[in-house]
C-alpha positions as CSV (number, residue, x, y, z in Angstrom):
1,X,5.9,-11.6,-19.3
2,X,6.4,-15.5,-20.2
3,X,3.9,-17.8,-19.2
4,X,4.5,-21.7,-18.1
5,X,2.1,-24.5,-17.1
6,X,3.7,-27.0,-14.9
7,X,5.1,-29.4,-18.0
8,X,6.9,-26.5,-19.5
9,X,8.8,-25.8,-15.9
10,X,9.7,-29.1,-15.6
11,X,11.7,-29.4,-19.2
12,X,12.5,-25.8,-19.3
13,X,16.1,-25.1,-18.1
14,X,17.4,-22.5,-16.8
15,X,20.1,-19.7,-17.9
16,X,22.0,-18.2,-15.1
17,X,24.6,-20.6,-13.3
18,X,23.7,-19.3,-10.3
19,X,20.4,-20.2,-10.5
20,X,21.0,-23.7,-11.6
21,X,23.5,-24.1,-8.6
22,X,20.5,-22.7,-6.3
23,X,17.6,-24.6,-7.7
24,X,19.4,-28.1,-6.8
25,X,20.4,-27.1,-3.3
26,X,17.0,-25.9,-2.6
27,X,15.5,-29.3,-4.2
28,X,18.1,-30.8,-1.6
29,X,16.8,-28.5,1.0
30,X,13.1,-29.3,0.5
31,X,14.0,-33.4,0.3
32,X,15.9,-33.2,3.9
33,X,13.0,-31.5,5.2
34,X,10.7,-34.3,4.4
35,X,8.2,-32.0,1.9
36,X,9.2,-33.3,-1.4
37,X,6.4,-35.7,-0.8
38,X,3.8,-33.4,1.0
39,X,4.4,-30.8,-2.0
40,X,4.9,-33.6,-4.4
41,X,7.7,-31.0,-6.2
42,X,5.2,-28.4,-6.1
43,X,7.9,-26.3,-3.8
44,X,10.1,-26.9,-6.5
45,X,8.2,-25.8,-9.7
46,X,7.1,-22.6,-7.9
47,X,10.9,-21.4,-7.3
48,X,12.0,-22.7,-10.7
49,X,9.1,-20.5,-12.5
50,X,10.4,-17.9,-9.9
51,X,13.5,-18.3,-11.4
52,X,12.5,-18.6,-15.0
53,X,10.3,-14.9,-14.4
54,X,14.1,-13.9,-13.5
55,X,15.6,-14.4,-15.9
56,X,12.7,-13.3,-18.5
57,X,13.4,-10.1,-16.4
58,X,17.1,-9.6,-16.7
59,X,17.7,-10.5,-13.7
60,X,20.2,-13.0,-12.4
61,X,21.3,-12.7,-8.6
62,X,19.1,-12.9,-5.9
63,X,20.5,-9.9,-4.5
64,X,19.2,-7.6,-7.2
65,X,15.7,-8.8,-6.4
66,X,13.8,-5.3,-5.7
67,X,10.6,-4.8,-3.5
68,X,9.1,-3.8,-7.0
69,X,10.6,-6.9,-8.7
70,X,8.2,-8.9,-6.3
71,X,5.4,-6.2,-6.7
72,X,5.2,-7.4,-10.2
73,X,5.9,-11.3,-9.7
74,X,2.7,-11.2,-7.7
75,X,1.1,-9.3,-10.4
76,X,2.4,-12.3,-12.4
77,X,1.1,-15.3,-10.5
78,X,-2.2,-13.5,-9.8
79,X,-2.9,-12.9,-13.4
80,X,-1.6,-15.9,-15.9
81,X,-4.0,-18.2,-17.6
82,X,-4.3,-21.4,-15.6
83,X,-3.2,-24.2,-18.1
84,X,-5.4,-27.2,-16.6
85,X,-8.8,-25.2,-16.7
86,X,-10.6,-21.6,-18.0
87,X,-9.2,-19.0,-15.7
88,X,-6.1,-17.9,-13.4
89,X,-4.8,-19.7,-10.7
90,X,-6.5,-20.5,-7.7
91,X,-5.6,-18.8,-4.3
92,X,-4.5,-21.9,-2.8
93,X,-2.0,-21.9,-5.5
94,X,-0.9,-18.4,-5.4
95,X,-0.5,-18.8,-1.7
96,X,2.0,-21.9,-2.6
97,X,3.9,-19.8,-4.8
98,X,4.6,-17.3,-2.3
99,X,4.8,-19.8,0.7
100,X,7.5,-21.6,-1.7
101,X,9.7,-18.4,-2.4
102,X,9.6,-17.4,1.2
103,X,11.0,-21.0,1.7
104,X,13.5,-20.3,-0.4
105,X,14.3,-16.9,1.4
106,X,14.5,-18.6,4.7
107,X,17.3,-21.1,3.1
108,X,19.1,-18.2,2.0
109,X,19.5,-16.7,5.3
110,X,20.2,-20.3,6.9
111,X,22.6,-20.2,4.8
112,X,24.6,-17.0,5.1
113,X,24.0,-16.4,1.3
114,X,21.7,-13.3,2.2
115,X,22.4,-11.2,5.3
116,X,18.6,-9.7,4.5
117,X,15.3,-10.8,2.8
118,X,13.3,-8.7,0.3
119,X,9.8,-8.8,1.7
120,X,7.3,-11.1,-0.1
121,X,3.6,-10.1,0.2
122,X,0.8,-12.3,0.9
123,X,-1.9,-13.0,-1.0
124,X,-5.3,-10.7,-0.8
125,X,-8.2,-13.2,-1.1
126,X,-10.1,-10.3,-1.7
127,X,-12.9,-11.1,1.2
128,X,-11.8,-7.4,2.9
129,X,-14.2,-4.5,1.7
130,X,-12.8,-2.2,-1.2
131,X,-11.4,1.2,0.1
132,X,-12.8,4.3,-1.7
133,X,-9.7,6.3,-2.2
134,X,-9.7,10.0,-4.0
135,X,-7.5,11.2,-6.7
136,X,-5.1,14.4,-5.9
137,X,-7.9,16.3,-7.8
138,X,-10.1,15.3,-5.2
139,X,-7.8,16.0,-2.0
140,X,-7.5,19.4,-3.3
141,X,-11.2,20.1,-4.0
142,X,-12.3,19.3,-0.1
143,X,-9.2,21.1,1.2
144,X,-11.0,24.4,-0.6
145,X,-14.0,24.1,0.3
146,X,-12.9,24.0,4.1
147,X,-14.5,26.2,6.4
148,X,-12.0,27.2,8.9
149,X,-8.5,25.6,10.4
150,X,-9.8,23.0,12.3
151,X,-11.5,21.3,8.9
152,X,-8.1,21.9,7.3
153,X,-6.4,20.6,9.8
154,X,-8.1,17.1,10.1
155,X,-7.5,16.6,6.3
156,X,-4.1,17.6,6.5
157,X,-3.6,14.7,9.5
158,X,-5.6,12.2,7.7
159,X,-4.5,12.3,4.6
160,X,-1.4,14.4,4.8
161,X,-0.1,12.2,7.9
162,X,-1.3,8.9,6.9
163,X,-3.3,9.1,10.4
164,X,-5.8,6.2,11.3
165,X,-9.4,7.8,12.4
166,X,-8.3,6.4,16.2
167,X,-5.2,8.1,16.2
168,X,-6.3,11.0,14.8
169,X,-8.8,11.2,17.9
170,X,-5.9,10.7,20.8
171,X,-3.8,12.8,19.1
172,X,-2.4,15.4,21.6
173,X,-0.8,19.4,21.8
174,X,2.2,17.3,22.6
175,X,2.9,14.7,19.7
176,X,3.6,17.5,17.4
177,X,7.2,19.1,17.3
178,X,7.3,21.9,14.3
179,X,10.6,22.0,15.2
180,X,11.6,18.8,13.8
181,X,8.8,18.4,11.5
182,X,8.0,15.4,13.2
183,X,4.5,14.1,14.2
184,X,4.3,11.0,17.2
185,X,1.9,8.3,17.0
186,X,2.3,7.1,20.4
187,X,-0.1,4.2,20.4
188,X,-0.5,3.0,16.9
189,X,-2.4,-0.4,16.2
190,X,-0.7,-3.5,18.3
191,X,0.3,0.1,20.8
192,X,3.0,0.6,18.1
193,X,5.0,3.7,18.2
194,X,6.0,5.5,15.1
195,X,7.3,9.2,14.3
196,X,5.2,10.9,11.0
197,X,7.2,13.5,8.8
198,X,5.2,16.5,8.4
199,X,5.4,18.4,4.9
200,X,6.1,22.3,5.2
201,X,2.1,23.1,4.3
202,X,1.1,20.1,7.1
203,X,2.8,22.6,9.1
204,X,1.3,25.4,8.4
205,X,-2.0,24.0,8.4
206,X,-1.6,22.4,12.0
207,X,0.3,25.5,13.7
208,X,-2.8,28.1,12.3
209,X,-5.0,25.8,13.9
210,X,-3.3,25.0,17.4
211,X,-2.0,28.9,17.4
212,X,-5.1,31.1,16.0
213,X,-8.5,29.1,16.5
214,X,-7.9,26.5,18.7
215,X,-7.8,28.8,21.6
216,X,-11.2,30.1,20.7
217,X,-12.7,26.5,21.8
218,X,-11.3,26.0,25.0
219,X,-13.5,27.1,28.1
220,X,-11.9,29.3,30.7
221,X,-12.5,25.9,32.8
222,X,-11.1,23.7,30.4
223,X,-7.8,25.6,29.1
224,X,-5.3,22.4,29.5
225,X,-7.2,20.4,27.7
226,X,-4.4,18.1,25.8
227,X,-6.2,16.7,22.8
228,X,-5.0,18.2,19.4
229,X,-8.7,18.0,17.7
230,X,-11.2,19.9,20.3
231,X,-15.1,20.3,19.6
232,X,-17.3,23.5,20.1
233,X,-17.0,23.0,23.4
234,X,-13.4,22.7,24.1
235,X,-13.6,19.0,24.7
236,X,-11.6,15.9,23.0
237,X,-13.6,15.6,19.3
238,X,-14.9,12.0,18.7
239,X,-14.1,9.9,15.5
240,X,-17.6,10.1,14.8
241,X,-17.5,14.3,15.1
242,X,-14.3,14.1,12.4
243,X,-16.2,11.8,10.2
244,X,-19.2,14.1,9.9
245,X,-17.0,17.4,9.6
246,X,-15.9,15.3,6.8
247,X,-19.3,14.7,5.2
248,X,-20.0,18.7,5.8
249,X,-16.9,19.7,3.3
250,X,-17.8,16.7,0.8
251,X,-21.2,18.1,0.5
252,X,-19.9,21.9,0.2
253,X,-17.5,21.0,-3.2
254,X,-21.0,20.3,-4.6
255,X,-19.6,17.1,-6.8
256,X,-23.0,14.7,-7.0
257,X,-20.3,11.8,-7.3
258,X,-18.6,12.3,-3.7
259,X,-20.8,12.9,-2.4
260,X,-22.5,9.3,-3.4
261,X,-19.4,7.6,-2.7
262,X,-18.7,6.4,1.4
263,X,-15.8,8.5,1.5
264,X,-14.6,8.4,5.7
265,X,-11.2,9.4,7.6
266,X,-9.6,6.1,6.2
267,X,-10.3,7.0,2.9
268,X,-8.2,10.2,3.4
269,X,-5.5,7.2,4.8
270,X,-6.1,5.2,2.0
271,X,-5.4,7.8,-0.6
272,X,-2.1,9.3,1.1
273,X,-0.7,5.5,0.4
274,X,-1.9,5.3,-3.1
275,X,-0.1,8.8,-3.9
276,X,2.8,7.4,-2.4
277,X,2.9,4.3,-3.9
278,X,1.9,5.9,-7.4
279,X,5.0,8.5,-6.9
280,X,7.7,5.2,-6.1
281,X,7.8,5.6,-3.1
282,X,9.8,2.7,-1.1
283,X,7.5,0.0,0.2
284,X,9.3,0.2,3.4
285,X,9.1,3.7,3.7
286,X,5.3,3.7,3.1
287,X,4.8,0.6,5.7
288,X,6.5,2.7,8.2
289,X,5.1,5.8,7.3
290,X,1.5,4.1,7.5
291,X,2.2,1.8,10.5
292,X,1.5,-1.5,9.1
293,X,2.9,-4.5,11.5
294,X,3.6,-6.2,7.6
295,X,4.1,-5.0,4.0
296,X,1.3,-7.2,2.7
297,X,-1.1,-4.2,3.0
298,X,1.3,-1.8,1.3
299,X,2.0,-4.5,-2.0
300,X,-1.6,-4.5,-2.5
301,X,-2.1,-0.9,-2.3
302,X,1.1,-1.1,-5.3
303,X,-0.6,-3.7,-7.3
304,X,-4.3,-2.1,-6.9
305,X,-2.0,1.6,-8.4
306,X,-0.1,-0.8,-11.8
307,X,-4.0,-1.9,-12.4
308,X,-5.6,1.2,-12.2
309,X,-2.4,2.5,-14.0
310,X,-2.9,0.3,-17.5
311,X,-6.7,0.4,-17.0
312,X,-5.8,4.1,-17.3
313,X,-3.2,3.2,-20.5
314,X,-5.7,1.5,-22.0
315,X,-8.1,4.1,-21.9
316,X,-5.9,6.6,-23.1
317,X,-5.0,4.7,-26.2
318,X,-8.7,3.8,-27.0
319,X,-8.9,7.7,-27.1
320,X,-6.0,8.4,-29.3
321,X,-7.3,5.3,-31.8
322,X,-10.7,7.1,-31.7
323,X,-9.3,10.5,-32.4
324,X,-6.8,9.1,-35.5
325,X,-9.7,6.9,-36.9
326,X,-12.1,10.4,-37.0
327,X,-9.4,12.0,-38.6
328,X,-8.4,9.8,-40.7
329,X,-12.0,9.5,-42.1
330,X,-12.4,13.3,-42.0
């Protein structure tokens, strides 16, 4: 990826004849707005490094701009050296990047040039607490050492089904069509509605349980109970019950590090999205799947997956060195 300071925007030019007709309409745009002075061209050197990052790309409509194109502009501005001082840029200035390209998106749809608007993410200042997420490995270890349905079935809904800890607990009989496949969140977060696809083996895991054990905790005074997740007693199971059914099957794989690690009912959530992300999924498909009012969340769950990806690269090719080296002096 190129890398610019502010002096090398300004005298660089640009390639693509679109761009250049877009960059001075925009400039135009900013001016009859009255922020030319406010941003003292600042609006204008973020979209024209925009543009440059294009171009160094291969890419020269706006139309072809991907979700993933913008996954790795962010990775861009968030990681090249800051010319004026030791470092990166500063999160004010990330945040006018992004604030300037989203400018530039609005324009576009002012002006009829773009009928729809890639999403741009905001930026993570980093001041939320780091989600402990498990590998595949991981997910499959606690799913064998599960005791009965019910234990399977709360793993396959939290991490098979994306399902947040509170919606796991008002979960009800009725939500679930195995019919269609289909699992209803009917009061998300912000009482958001969303239908889950269910894998065939989320299937199967969630009919043995409602069919073949379930039963066995309802009380002949309690047999209409409606919550999916029942306790011992045939009563709606707490978060707090989940979370330490959790904790039991961590503690049966016998791994010393999960069990060290705060792994909880999000972190099964938190993984799900990772996978996804790490497989290509779509970022709308995962922000719908999830339930996220924005995409924000779901670009930084991409972006934490590319850094944990080339930390992974890099480890890999230390290896291979190491090996070559030893066999080279053998």
């Amino acid at each position: 990826m190129k890398e610019h300071n502010e002096i090398s925007i300004s005298k660089a030019e640009l390639s693509s004849p679109f761009f250049k007709i877009l960059y001075k309409d925009y400039d135009q745009y900013i001016k009859a707005r009255n922020l030319s002075i406010k941003g003292k061209g600042t609006y204008q050197l973020c979209v024209k490094e925009f543009f440059l990052w294009l171009e160094s790309q291969g890419i020269t409509k706006i139309k072809r701009i991907q979700s993933s194109d913008m996954i790795d502009y962010y990775e861009y501005i968030s990681t090249r050296p800051n010319k004026r001082k030791a470092g990166t840029l500063s999160q004010s200035m990330i945040n006018q990047h992004l604030f300037s390209i989203r400018m530039l998106v609005d324009y576009l749809l002012d002006t009829g040039q773009i009928k729809s608007a890639v999403l741009i993410p905001k930026n993570n200042t980093g001041t939320k607490k780091e989600r402990d997420s498990l590998t595949r490995e991981e997910i499959e270890l606690l799913y064998k050492n599960c005791k009965d349905k019910r234990e399977r079935a709360i793993l396959s809904v939290g991490y098979g089904c994306g399902l947040r800890r509170s919606e796991i607990q008002e979960l009800k009989t009725s939500d679930i069509s195995f019919s269609n496949g289909i699992l209803v969140v009917r009061e998300g977060k912000f009482k958001k509605r969303r239908d889950v696809p269910m894998s065939d083996r989320i299937i199967k895991d969630l009919k043995d349980y409602l069919h073949n054990e379930r039963p066995n905790y309802l009380k002949e005074h309690n047999p209409l109970e409606p919550s999916f997740f029942v306790n011992n007693k045939g009563k709606k199971m707490e978060g707090d019950h989940m979370n330490e059914i959790l904790k039991e099957i961590i503690e049966r794989t016998g791994n010393t590090e999960l069990m060290q690690r705060e792994i909880t009912l999000h972190s099964l959530r938190h993984s799900i999205s990772m996978h996804l992300s790490k497989n290509g999924a779509d970022m709308e498909f995962i922000r719908d799947f999830l339930g996220h009012s924005e995409i924000d969340t779901t670009y930084i769950y991409a972006m934490k997956n590319k850094q944990k990806q080339k930390l992974l690269n890099r480890q890999y090719e230390t290896r291979n060195h190491r090996t070559l080296s030893e066999q080279e002096a053998y």
